[in-house]
LORORO-708550 format. One record per residue (C-alpha): residue in one letter; x, y, z. Coordinates in steps of 0.001 Angstrom, whole numbers, padded with zeros to 6 digits, always signed. Layout:
BEGIN
aXYZ...
# end
This chain:
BEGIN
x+048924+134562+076109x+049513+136205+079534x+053242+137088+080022x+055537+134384+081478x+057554+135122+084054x+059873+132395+084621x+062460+134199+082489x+062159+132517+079484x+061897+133578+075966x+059309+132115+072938x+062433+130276+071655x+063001+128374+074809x+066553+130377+075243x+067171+132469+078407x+065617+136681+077991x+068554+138708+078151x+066261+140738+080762x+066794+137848+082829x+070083+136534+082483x+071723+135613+085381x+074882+137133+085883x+078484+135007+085242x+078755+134732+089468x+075276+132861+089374x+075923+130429+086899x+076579+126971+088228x+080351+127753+087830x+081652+128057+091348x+084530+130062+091860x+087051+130205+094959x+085738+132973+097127x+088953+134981+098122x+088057+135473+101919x+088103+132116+103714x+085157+130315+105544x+086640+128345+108169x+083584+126360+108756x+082608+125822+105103x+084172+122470+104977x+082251+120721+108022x+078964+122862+107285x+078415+121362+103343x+078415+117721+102313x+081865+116519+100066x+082054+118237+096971x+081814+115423+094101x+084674+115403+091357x+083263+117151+088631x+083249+116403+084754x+084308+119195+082301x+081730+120200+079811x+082060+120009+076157x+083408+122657+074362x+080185+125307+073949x+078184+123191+076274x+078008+125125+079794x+074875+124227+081638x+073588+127452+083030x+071179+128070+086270x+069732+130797+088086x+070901+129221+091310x+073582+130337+092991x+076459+127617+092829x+078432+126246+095929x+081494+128194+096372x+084628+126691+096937x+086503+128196+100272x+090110+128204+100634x+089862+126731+103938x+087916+124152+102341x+090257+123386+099846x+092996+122297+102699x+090659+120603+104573x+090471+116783+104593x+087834+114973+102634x+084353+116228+104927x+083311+112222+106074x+082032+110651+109262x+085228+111291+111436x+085294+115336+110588x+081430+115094+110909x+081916+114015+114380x+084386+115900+115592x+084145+119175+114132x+086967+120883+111944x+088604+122042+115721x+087814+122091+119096x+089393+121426+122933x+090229+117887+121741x+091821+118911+118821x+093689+121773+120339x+094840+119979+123136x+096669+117454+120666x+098473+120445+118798x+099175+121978+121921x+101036+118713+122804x+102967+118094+119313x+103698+121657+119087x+105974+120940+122181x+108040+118473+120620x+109760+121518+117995x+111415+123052+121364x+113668+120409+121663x+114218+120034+118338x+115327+124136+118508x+117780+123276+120892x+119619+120404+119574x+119824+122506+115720x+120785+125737+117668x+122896+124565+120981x+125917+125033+118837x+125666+128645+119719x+126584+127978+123041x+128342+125220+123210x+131475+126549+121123x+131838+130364+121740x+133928+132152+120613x+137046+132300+122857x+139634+135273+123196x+143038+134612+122404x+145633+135649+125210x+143040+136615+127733x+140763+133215+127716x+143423+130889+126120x+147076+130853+124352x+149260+127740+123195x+151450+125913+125747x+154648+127151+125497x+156644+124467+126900x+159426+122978+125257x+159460+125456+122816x+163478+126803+122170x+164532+130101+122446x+164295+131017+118768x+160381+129842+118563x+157935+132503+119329x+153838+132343+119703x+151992+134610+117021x+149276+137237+118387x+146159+134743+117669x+147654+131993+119589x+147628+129770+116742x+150981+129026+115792x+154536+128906+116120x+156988+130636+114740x+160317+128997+113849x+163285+130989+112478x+164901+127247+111372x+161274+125385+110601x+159317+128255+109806x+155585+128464+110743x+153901+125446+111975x+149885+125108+113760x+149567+124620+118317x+148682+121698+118806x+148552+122462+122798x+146438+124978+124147x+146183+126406+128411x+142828+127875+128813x+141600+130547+131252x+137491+129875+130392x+135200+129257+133374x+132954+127661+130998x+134185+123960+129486x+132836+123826+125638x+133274+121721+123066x+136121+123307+121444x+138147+123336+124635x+136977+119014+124887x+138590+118805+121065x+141578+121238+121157x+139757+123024+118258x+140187+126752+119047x+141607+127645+116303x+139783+126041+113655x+136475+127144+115529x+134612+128160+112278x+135595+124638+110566x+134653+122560+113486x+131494+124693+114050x+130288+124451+110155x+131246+120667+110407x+129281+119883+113002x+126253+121449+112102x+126466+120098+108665x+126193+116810+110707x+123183+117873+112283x+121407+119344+109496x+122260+115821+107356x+120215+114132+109918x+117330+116612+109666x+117422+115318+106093x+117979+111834+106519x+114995+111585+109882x+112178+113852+107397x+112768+110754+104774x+112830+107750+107569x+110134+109077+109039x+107613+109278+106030x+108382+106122+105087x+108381+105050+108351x+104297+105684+108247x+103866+103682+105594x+103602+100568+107881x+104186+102274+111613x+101279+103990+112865x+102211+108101+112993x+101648+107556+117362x+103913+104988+116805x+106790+106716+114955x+106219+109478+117110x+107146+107299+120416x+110636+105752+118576x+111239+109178+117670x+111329+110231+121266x+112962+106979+123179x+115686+106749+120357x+116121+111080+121093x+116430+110711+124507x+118954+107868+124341x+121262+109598+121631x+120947+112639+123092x+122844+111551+126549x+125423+109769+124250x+126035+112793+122146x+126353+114852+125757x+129108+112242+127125x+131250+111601+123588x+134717+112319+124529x+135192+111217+120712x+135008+114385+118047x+133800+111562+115131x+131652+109984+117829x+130389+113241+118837x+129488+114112+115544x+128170+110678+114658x+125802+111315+117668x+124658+114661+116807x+123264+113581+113508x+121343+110591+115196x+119729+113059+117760x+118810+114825+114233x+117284+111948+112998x+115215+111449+115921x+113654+114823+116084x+113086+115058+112776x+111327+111814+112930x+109405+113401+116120x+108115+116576+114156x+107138+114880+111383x+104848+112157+112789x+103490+114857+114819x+102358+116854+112360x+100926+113953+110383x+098605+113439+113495x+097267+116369+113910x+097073+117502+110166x+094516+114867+110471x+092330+115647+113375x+092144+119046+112269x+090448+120779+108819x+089919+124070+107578x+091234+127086+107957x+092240+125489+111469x+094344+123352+110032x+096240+125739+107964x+096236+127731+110417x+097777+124300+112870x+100520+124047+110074x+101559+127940+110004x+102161+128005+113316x+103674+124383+114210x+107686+126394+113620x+106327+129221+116680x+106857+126523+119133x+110358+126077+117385x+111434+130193+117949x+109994+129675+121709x+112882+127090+122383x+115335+129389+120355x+114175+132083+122949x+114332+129891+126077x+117966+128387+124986x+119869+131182+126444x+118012+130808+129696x+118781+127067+130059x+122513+127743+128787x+122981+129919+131663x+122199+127159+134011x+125204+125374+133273x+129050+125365+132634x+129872+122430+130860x+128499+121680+127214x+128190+118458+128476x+125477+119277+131010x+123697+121763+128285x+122785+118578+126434x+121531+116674+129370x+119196+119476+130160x+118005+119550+126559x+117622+115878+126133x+115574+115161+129341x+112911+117549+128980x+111363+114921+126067x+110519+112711+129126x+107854+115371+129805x+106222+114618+125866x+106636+110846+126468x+104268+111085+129647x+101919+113331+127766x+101754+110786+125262x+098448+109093+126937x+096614+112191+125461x+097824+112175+121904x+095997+110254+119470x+096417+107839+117040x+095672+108990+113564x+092123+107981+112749x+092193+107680+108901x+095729+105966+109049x+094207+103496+111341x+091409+102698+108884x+093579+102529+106132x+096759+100716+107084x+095039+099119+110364x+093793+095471+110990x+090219+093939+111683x+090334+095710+114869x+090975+098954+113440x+087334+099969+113248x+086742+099574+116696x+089859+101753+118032x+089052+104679+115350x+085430+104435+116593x+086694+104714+120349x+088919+107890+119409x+086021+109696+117364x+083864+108993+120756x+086539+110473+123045x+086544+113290+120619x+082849+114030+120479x+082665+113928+123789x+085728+115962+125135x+084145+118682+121729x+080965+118450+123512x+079664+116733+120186x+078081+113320+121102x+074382+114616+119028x+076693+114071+116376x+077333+110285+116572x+075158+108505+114288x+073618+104891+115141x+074922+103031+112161x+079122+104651+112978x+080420+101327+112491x+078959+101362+109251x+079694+104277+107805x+083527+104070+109367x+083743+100871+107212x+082101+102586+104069x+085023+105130+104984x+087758+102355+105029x+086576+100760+102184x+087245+104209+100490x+090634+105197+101605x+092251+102267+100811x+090134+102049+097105x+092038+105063+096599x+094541+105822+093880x+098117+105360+093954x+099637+108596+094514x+101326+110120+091077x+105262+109401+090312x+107603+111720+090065x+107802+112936+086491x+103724+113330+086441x+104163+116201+088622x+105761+118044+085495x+102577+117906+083676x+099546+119834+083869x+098315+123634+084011x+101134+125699+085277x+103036+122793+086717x+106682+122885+085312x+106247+127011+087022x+104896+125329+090128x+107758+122639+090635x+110494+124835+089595x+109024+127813+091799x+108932+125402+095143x+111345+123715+094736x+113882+127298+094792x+112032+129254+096885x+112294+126770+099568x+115754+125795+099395x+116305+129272+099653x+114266+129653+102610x+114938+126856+104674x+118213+127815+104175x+118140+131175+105291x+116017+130140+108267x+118573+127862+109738x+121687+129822+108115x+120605+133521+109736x+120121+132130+113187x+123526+130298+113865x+125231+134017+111718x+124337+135508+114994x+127905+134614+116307x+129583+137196+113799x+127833+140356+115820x+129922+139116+118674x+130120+136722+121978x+128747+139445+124189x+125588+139530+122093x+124529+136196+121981x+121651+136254+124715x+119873+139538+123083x+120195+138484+119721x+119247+134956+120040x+115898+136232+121478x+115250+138937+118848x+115808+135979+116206x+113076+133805+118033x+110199+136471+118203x+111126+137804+114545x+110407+134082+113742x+107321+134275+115847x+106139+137323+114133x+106913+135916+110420x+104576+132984+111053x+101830+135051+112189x+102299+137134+109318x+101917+134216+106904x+098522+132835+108629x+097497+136606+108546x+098113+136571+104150x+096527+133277+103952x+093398+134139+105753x+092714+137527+104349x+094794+137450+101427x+094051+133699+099945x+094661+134530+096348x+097479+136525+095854x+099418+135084+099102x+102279+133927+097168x+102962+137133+095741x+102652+139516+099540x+104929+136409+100923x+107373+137046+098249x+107091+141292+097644x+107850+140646+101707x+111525+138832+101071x+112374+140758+098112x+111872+143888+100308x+113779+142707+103557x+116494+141408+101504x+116998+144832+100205x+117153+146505+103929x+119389+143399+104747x+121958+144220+102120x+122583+147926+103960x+124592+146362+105824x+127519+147475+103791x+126820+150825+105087x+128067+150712+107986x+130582+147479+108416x+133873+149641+108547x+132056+152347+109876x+133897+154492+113270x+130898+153515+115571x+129865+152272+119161x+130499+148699+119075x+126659+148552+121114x+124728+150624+118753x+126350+148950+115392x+125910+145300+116838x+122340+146690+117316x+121981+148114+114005x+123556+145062+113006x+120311+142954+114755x+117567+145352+113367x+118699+144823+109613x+119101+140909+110293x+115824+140391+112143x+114015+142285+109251x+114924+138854+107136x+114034+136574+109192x+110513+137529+109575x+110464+137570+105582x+112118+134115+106182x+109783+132809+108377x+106895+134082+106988x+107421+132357+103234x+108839+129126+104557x+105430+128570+107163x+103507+129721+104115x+105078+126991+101587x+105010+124158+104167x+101514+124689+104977x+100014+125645+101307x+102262+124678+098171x+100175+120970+098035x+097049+123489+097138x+098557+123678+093639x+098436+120601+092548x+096143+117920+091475x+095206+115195+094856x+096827+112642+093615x+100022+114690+093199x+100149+116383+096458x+102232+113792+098628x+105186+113081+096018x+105274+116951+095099x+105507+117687+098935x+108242+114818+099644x+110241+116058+096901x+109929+120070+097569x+110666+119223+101013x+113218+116627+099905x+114861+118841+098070x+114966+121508+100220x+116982+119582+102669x+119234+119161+100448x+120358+122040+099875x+120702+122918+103679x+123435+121196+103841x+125409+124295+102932x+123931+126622+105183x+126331+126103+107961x+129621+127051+105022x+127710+130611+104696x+128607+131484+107950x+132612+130835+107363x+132295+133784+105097x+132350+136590+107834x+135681+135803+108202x+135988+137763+105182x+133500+140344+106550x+130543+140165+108798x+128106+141856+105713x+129444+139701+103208x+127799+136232+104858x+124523+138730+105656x+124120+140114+102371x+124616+136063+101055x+121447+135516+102949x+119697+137700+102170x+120607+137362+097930x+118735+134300+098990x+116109+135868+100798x+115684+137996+097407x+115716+135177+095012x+113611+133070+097298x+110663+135703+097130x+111315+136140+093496x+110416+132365+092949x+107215+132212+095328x+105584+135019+093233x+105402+132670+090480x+103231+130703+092101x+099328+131015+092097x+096767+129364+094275x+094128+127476+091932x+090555+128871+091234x+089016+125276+091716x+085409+125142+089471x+082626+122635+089706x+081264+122255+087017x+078764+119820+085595x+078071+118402+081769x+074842+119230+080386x+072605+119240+077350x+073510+122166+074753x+071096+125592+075446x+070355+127863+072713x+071280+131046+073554x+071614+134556+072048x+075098+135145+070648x+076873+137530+073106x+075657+134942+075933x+077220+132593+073556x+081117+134195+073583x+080137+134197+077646x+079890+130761+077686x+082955+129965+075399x+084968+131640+077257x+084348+130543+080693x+084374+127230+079305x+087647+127691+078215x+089312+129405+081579x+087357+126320+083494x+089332+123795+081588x+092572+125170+082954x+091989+123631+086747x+090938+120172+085866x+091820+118393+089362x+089152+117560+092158x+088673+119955+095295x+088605+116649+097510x+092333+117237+099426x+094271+114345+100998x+095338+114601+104801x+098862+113333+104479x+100243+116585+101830x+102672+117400+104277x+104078+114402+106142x+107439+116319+106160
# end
């Protein structure tokens, strides 16, 4: 018999001579560099079914791979077939939802300048009238001395400030620190309270929809929070203007997480907080406009008019609409996939039977499972590491990230402007740095994110060096800056990372109750960033080095976690094989059944 030379043996079994090699097998592994156009280029990948123990079907064809930008992408159907994982439609939508973070900025970080810090003697000191011959007025201007009474607090205070802030409106000078922690507590409590409202919000309110309330209720608390001669009512305010932005920022990023897919948008979620450090930058500049706090948060409010008339060019989301929409729903989604195509320069793309297939598509979405509760998150491969890793690193992030920026006041009134800008681009430079290690650096992300924090931390904590150091107040406020800024890119970097990524590690269903409650969570804890800051009363490295502990422990936790090797894999009759190709099979059997979950990814993992 002439030789055969299809590979196989007289048994039937595979020639060792011609055994494919373990990457050939129809096993296919996450390739590390990322294909941004992988996900619109292949048809859906189907769930697959794990084999039998010993049962591995093997091939000499080359399996798909699995991309990591296709494994954050939406599920590949009609819509993304249409309209492309990203184009001049889709990038003039992020452009516009990116804008609504620089308000946002300004209402978290006005505090900075609308409460400086105010020099006793020379800018204010306590009324002295009425006060007896044996009463005298300590050096801080905060209280009197009574040789009968004793000590007791000013109640009264003359100022000599050109610039009318809120502690000058309340009569706070003295308890600056308090009122300033206080207030921002406020704020940060309705960044919490606005993330929740406005997921749940979507669950019967259209993401265009909550984005619009968002910005009318803004704009109207906003002016309220401006004119509050009240301190409650101010502060009652303030967390209401909270609410709404939060509420803003997170319907926008539910829109255009779902117009986008891919690498682009990962790459739409990294970079959704850069718009946020371009309003830090640009506060100082608007502060300077004004000399009232009064009229800084008119001219922050307004400027959301400007995203309310660029609303006629965001979207509605398409695959909400199909879901949660009525009859007519079909229709509108069909009308925004058209404007799409045709702005994308796609209209080959439309197919003649779209009202079909967009109804085979709702049909789908809303067959689909109920997402997972809350203790089902603890179960599975490496998913006890995965909650408890998230859920610290975060806190300590988001912390830090808020915390760091508003610590700015301990280097010192005259520095505000400089440092306030040198916060914004190292927050600018921390996001790219995270879309930079998820693009070239998929797999072991987590762990550069985190080796970054743990390193920055340790520069931030030098700090002690110099504190009671004999030194030019200009070049230690600077060295001051350098060792802070170092941080915050560390900061920013992890925290855009985990926003963007952390639903990768778990199972579909999973992904929007592990993202709520990370996120949740996180929130929480924020709460009691503002309190840090009191601590440079003690000294000005003691509430930096508290930062960046966290910044430390923070990228301690994220190295824990590991993005998934997602398999498909499919069942198939037993092969005989030789017994070294045997063990092969065994054990990639075995390492397969570790990642059980689909690759198909939901488009609403981070609605917060």
């Amino acid at each position: 018999m002439p030789h055969q030379s299809n590979g196989t043996g007289k048994n039937g079994g595979i020639s060792p001579r011609h055994t494919p090699k373990m990457g050939q097998r129809n096993l296919g592994y996450v390739s590390e560099a990322p294909e941004p156009n992988h996900a619109s280029t292949h048809p859906k990948e189907e769930p697959y079914n794990i084999a039998p123990p010993n049962y591995v079907k093997t091939t000499a064809t080359a399996a798909p791979t699995v991309t990591p930008a296709a494994a954050s992408a939406p599920p590949t159907d009609i819509i993304g077939q249409i309209i492309g994982d990203f184009g001049i439609w889709q990038l003039r939508t992020v452009l516009i939802i990116f804008l609504c973070k620089i308000p946002a900025s300004w209402f978290m970080a006005c505090i900075i300048f609308t409460a400086p810090e105010l020099y006793p003697s020379s800018e204010f000191e306590c009324d002295q009238q009425g006060l007896s011959a044996n009463q005298t007025i300590t050096p801080n201007q905060c209280y009197i001395e009574d040789s009968v009474e004793g000590r007791r607090e000013c109640t009264k205070f003359l100022y000599n400030f050109d610039f009318q802030s809120l502690i000058m409106e309340f009569d706070l000078v003295c308890l600056r620190d308090i009122f300033v922690a206080w207030t921002q507590y406020w704020h940060l409590f309705g960044v919490l309270v606005g993330g929740v409202a406005g997921t749940k919000m979507m669950l019967f309110l259209s993401p265009r929809t909550v984005y619009f309330i968002g910005q009318m209720l803004q704009i109207v608390c906003g002016v309220i929070t401006g004119y509050a001669r009240d301190f409650s009512l101010h502060c009652a305010f303030r967390c209401l203007s909270a609410v709404c932005c939060a509420i803003m920022f997170t319907s926008g990023q539910a829109i255009f997480a779902d117009i986008t897919s891919g690498s682009y948008r990962l790459g739409s979620i990294i970079l959704y907080d850069t718009f946020w450090s371009i309003g830090v930058i640009f506060l100082p500049s608007l502060s300077s406009f004004f000399n009232s706090w009064t009229h800084i948060y008119l001219g922050i409010t307004f400027p959301t008019l400007v995203l309310t008339l660029l609303l006629q060019w965001t979207p509605e989301s398409p695959r909400w609409l199909l879901k949660n929409g009525d009859d007519k729903a079909v229709a509108r989604v069909a009308d925004i996939v058209r404007e799409g195509a045709a702005i994308n320069d796609r209209l080959c793309k439309i197919p003649a039977d779209l009202h079909q297939q967009l109804e085979s598509l709702r049909v789908k979405l809303r067959s689909a499972p109920a997402p997972a509760k809350w203790l089902d998150l603890w179960k599975g491969p490496r998913a006890t590491i995965h909650m408890l890793a998230a859920h610290l690193a975060l806190a300590a992030f988001i912390i830090n990230f808020m915390g760091m920026l508003l610590n700015i006041r301990s280097f010192g009134r005259d520095y505000l402007v400089p440092n306030t800008i040198a916060m914004g681009f190292s927050e600018i430079v921390g996001c790219f740095l995270a879309l930079h290690f998820t693009l070239k650096h998929n797999k072991w992300k987590w762990q550069w994110a985190g080796a970054v924090n743990i390193i920055a931390g340790l520069i931030g904590c030098l700090g002690w060096f110099f504190s009671h150091s004999e030194m030019n107040p200009s070049v230690k406020v600077t060295l001051w800056m350098i060792i802070a800024t170092i941080p915050k890119m560390g900061v920013s970097c992890a925290q855009s990372m985990i926003l963007a990524c952390m639903a990768e590690v778990m199972p579909m269903n999973k992904k929007i109750p592990y993202v709520f409650s990370v996120v949740t969570w996180a929130r929480v804890w924020l709460l009691s960033a503002p309190f840090i800051n009191v601590l440079k009363k003690i000294d000005v490295a003691l509430s930096l080095s508290s930062y960046c502990a966290l910044s430390i422990f923070g990228g301690i936790c994220t190295c824990f976690m590991l993005t998934p090797r997602n398999q498909v894999a499919v069942t198939a009759a037993p092969l005989r094989t030789t017994k070294g190709e045997d063990n092969d099979q065994k054990a990639t059997a075995s390492s397969i059944r570790e990642t059980i979950w689909p690759v198909e990814m939901d488009v609403s993992n981070t609605h917060l």
